[in-house]
C-alpha positions as CSV (number, residue, x, y, z in Angstrom):
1,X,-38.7,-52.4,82.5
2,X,-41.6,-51.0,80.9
3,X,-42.4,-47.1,80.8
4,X,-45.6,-45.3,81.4
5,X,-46.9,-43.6,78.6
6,X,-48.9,-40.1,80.0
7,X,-49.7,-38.3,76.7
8,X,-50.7,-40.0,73.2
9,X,-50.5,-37.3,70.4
10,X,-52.4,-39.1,67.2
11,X,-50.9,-37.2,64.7
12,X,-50.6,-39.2,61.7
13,X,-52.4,-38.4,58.2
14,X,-52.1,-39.3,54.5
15,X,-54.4,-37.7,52.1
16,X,-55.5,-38.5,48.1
17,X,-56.4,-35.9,46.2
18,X,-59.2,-36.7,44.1
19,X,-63.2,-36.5,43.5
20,X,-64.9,-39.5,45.6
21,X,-66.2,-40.6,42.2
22,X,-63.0,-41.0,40.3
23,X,-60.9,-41.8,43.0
24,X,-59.0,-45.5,43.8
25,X,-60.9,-47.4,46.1
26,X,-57.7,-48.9,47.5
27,X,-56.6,-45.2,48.0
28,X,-59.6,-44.3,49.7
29,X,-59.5,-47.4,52.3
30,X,-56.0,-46.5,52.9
31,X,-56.7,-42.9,53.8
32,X,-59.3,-43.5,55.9
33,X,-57.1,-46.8,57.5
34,X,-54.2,-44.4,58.0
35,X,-56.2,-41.7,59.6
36,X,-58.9,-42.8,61.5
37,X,-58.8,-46.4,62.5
38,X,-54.9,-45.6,63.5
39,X,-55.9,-43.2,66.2
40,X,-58.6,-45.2,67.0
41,X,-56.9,-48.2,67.7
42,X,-54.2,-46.1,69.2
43,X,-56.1,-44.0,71.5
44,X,-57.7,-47.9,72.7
45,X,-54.1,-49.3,73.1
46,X,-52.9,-46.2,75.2
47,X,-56.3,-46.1,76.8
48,X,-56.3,-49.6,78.1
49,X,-52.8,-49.0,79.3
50,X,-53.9,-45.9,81.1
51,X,-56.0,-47.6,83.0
52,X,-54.6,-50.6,84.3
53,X,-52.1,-48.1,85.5
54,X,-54.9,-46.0,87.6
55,X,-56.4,-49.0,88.6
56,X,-53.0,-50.2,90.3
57,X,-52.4,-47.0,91.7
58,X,-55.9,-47.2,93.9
59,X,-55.3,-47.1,97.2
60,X,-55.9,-50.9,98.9
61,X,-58.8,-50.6,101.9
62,X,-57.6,-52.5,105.0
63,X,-60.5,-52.5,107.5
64,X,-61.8,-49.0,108.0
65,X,-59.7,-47.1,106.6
66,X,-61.1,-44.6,103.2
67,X,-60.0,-44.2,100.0
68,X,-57.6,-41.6,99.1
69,X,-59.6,-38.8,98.4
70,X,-57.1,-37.4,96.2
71,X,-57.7,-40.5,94.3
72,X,-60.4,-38.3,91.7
73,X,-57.9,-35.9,91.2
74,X,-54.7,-37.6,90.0
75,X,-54.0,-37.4,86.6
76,X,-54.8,-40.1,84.4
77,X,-53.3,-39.5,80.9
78,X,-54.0,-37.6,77.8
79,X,-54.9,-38.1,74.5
80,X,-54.6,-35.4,71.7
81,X,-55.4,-36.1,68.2
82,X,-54.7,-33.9,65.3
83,X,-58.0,-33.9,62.9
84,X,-58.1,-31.3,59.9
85,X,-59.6,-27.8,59.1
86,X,-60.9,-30.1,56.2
87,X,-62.4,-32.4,58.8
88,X,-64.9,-29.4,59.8
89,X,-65.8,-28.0,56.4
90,X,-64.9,-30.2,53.6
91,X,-63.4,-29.5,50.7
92,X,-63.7,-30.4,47.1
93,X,-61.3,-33.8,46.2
94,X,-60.7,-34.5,49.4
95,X,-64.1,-36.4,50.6
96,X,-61.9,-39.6,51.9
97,X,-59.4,-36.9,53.9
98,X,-62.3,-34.6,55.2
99,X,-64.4,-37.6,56.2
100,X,-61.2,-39.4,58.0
101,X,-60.6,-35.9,59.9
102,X,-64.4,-35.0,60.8
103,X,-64.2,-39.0,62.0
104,X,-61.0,-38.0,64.3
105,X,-63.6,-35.5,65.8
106,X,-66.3,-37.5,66.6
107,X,-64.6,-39.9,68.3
108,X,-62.6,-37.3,70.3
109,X,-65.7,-35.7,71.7
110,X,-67.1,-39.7,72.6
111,X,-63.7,-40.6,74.1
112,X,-64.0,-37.6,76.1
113,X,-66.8,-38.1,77.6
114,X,-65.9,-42.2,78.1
115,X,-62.6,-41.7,79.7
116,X,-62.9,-38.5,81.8
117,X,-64.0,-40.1,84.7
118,X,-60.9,-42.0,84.9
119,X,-59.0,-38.9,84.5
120,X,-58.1,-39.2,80.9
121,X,-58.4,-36.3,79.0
122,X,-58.9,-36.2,75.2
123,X,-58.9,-33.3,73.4
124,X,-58.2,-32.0,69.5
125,X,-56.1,-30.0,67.2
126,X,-57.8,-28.7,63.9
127,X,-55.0,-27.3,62.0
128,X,-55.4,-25.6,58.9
129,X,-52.2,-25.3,56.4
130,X,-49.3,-26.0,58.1
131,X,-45.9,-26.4,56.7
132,X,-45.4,-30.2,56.2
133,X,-44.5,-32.7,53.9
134,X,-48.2,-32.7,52.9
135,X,-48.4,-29.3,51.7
136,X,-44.7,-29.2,50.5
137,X,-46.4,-30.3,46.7
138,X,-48.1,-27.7,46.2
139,X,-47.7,-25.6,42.9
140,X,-46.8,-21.8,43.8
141,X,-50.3,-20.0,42.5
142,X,-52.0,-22.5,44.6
143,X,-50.1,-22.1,48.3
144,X,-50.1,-18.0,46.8
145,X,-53.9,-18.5,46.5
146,X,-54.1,-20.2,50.1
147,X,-51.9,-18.0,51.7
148,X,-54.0,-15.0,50.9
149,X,-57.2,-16.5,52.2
150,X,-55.9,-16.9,55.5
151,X,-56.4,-14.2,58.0
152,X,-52.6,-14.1,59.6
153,X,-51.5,-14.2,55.7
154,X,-49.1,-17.7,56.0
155,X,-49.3,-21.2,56.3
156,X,-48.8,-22.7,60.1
157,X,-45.7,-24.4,61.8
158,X,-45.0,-28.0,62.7
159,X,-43.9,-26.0,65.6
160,X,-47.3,-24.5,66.2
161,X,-49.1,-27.6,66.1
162,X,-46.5,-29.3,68.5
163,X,-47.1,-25.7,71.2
164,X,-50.6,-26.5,70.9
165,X,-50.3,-29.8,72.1
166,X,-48.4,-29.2,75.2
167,X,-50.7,-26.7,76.1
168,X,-53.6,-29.6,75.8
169,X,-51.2,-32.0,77.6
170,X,-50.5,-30.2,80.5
171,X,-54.2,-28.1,81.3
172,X,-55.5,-30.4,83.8
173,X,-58.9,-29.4,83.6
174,X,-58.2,-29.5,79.3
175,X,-60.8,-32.1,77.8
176,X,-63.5,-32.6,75.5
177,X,-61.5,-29.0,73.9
178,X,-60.6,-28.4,70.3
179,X,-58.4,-25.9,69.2
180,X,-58.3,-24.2,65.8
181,X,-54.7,-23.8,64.8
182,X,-55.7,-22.1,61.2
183,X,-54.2,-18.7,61.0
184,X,-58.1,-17.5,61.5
185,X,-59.0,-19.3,58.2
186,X,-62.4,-21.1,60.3
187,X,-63.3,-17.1,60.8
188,X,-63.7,-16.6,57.5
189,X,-67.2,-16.8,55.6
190,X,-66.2,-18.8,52.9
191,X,-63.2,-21.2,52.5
192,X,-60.9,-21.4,49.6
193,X,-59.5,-24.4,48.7
């Protein structure tokens, strides 16, 4: 027997540290691979799915009976993908990461607006530095440098991120919304990177 899948959280992301010009062309194609064509051939699988599954849930008409007008209402699905602070503003050697991320956003706001009248909602997380496996490399005067630019004065939680996205998958009326998960670093007039 085959589950139902309600929420899709798009999460995944690789990066490559380098200027656009120097960097490994195989590197860049992976990142942007890994990042964007994976949640948007993910969000199409999940979508699809989503939709049979409303679809077979419609109410059959026999004679004159209406259509359940609760029908509108019923929740569809959700779809949350994690794009980048980076994704917003840039950010010197990470052109392939940043473009990847801003990409994420884009098709958010389009998927939005394609799937809401089904009930799906799609919505994103733009989380500055976080505490991850992607961060973990970096030397101590850099995360030092980092953590004094942000606002709240430390790097973000996995934990964080993950609150963030049950909030987004359980507001009903949530879509088409993007939350900043940065510690206030997007409030500040310049970024340091």
């Amino acid at each position: 027997m085959q589950s139902d899948v309600d929420v899709l959280v798009n999460a995944a992301g690789i990066t490559n540290s380098s200027l656009l010009m120097r960097a490994d062309p195989g590197k860049l194609e992976e990142v942007v691979q890994t990042n964007l064509m994976g949640t948007i051939w993910a969000s199409r699988s999940l979508a699809k799915r989503m939709l049979v599954k409303r679809k077979s849930d419609r109410p059959t008409v026999t004679g004159n009976e209406s259509l359940d007008p609760t029908f509108g209402n019923r929740r569809g699905g959700c779809i949350i993908n994690v794009s980048s602070l980076l994704g917003v503003s840039g950010g010197k050697g990470a052109a392939a990461y940043a473009a990847s991320k801003a990409g994420v956003l884009g098709l958010t706001r389009a998927l939005a607006a394609e799937l809401g009248p089904a009930g799906i909602r799609v919505n994103a997380i733009v989380p500055g530095y976080i505490d991850t496996d992607m961060t973990s490399g970096m030397s101590p005067e850099t995360r030092q440098k980092l953590t004094d630019s942000i606002p709240l004065k430390r790097f973000g939680t996995p934990e964080e991120v993950a609150e963030a996205a049950v909030f987004l998958a359980t507001n009903e009326y949530a879509s088409n919304c993007t939350i900043n998960l940065d510690g206030g670093l997007s409030a500040t007039v310049r970024f340091t990177f």
